[in-house]
N, C-alpha and C positions, 0 to 999 in steps of 0.2 A: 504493500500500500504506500508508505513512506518512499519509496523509490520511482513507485508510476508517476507521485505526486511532484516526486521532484523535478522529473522527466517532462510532466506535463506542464508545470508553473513556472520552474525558473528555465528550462532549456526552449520550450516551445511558447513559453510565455502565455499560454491558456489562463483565461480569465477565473476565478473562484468558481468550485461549485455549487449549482442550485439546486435545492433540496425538492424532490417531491412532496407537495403539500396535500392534505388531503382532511377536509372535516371530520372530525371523528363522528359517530350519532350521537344525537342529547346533547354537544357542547351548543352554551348558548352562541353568541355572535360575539358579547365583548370578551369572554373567557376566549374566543377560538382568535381574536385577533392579536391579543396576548400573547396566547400559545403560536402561534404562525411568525412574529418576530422572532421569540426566543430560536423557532428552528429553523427560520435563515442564520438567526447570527450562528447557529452551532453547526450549522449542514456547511456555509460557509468556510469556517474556520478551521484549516489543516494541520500539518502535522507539526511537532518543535519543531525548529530551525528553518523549516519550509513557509512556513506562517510568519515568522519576523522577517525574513528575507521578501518576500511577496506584501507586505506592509513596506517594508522599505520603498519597494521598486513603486504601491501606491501613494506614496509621500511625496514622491520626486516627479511624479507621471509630467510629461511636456516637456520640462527643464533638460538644456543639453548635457549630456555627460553621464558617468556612470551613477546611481543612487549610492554606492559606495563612496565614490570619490566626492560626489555633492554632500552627503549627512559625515564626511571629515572634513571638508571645508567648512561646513559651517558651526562645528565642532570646537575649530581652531581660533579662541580669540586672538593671540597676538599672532599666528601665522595673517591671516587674511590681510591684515592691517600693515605690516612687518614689508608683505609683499607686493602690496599697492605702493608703497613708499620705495622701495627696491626697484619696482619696475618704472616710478618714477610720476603713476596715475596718483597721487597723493605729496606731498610736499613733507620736509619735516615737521611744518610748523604744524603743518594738517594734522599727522600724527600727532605732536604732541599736544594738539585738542583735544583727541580723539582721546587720550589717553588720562587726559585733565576731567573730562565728561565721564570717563569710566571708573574714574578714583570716584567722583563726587557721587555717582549711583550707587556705588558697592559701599559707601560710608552711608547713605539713606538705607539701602537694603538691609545694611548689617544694624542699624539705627533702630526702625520699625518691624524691622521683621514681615514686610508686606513684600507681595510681589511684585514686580513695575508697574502692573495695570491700575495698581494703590498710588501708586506717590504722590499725582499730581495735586491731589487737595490738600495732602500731607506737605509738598513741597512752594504750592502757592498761596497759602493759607494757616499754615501750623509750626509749631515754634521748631528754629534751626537746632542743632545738635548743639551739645556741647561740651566742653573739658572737665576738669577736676571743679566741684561745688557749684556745678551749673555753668558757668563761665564760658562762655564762645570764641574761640581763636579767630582772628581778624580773617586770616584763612578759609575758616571755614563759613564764615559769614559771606564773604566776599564769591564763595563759589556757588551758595546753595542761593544766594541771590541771583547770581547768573545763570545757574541752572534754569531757575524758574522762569525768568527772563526770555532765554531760549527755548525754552518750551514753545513759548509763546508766537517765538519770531519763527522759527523755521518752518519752511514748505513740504507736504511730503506728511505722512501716517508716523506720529512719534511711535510707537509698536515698531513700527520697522524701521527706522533710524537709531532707537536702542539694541534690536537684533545686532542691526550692522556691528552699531559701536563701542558696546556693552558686552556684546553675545558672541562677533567674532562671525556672524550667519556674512557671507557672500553676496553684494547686492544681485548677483545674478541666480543666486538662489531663493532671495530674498525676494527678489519683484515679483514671481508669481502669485505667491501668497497673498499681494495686497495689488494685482491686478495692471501690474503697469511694466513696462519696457525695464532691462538690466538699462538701458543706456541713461530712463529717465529716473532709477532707483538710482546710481551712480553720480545723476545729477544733484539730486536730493540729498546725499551723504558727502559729496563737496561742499555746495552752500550749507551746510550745517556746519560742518567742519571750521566751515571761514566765520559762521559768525559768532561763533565762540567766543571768539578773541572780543568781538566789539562787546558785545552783551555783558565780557568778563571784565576790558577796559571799563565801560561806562560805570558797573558795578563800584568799583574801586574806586573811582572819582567822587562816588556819592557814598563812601563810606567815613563817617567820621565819627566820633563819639556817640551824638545823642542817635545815629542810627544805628550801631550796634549794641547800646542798649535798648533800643526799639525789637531789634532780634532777640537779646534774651528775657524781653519780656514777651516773645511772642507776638509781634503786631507786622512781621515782616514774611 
């Protein structure tokens, strides 16, 4: 079984199989639409290693390349990033946005404990982190103000611009997901990239005393 199946799904690439369904007598209609889910998903679902491999290859369906080679690319935070700046599609400074944007998330993440689809009310509305006895490093005031900032400014699905930059996802694995061209997801993770810096300058100009104790009271 385990063999035909492999033979039929990963070599011949045969689509899942569909289970014969058939009404039992006496089931009513909502108990038999019930039952009729449950034995697609389980008539469906093959054998170990046959089953992850065939979820793999539907994860990636469209996207050029192999589903191997695309779920380790997007696997890879600092490869992806590392080798857009190598090949020369990214600048250093670019990088070292990119990398300023990925400190400041994984300090919220590790902060609240939420996911990223959480932060933004937490990051545009709720009090910054901070040091020993409550206390806010100018630093970090000055980035989670900019974060929020560029939330705001940049073009493009923040979901998939945190993929990119956060996650390390490839924008040409990336843009299917959220419906648009590798060339105009690439577009989108440059102008992010570049406005970093301004959102981060401006930030910093407007940082003086009575505003960062405005952040650790919360009001920023």
């Amino acid at each position: 079984m385990r063999e035909r199946q492999r033979v039929e799904h990963l070599v011949l690439g045969m689509p899942r199989p569909v289970p014969e369904l058939k009404r039992p007598e006496g089931m009513d209609r909502r108990s038999w639409k019930i039952e009729k889910a449950r034995l697609r998903e389980a008539g469906a679902r093959l054998a170990p290693g046959i089953e992850e491999a065939v979820a793999l290859r539907e994860q990636w369906r469209g996207v050029q390349g192999t589903p191997e080679t695309l779920e380790r690319e997007a696997r890879s935070s600092e490869g992806m990033l590392a080798r857009l700046c190598r090949k020369g599609t990214i600048t250093a400074n670019q990088l070292a946005a990119a990398e300023q944007i990925r400190e400041c998330v994984e300090a919220l993440r590790a902060e609240v404990g939420y996911p990223t689809t959480s932060w933004e009310a937490r990051v545009d509305g709720g009090r910054c982190g901070g040091g020993e006895g409550g206390l806010i490093a100018y630093r970090a005031v000055r980035w989670e103000m900019a974060y929020s900032r560029w939330r705001r400014t940049v073009t493009g699905p923040i979901a998939m611009l945190l993929e990119m930059i956060v996650d390390g996802v490839g924008y040409s694995a990336a843009a299917p997901r959220y419906r648009m061209s590798a060339k105009r997801a690439k577009q989108c993770l440059l102008d992010a990239l570049n406005a970093w810096w301004a959102v981060c300058c401006s930030a910093g100009r407007e940082l003086d005393a009575p505003a960062i104790e405005a952040a650790r009271a919360g009001h920023i």
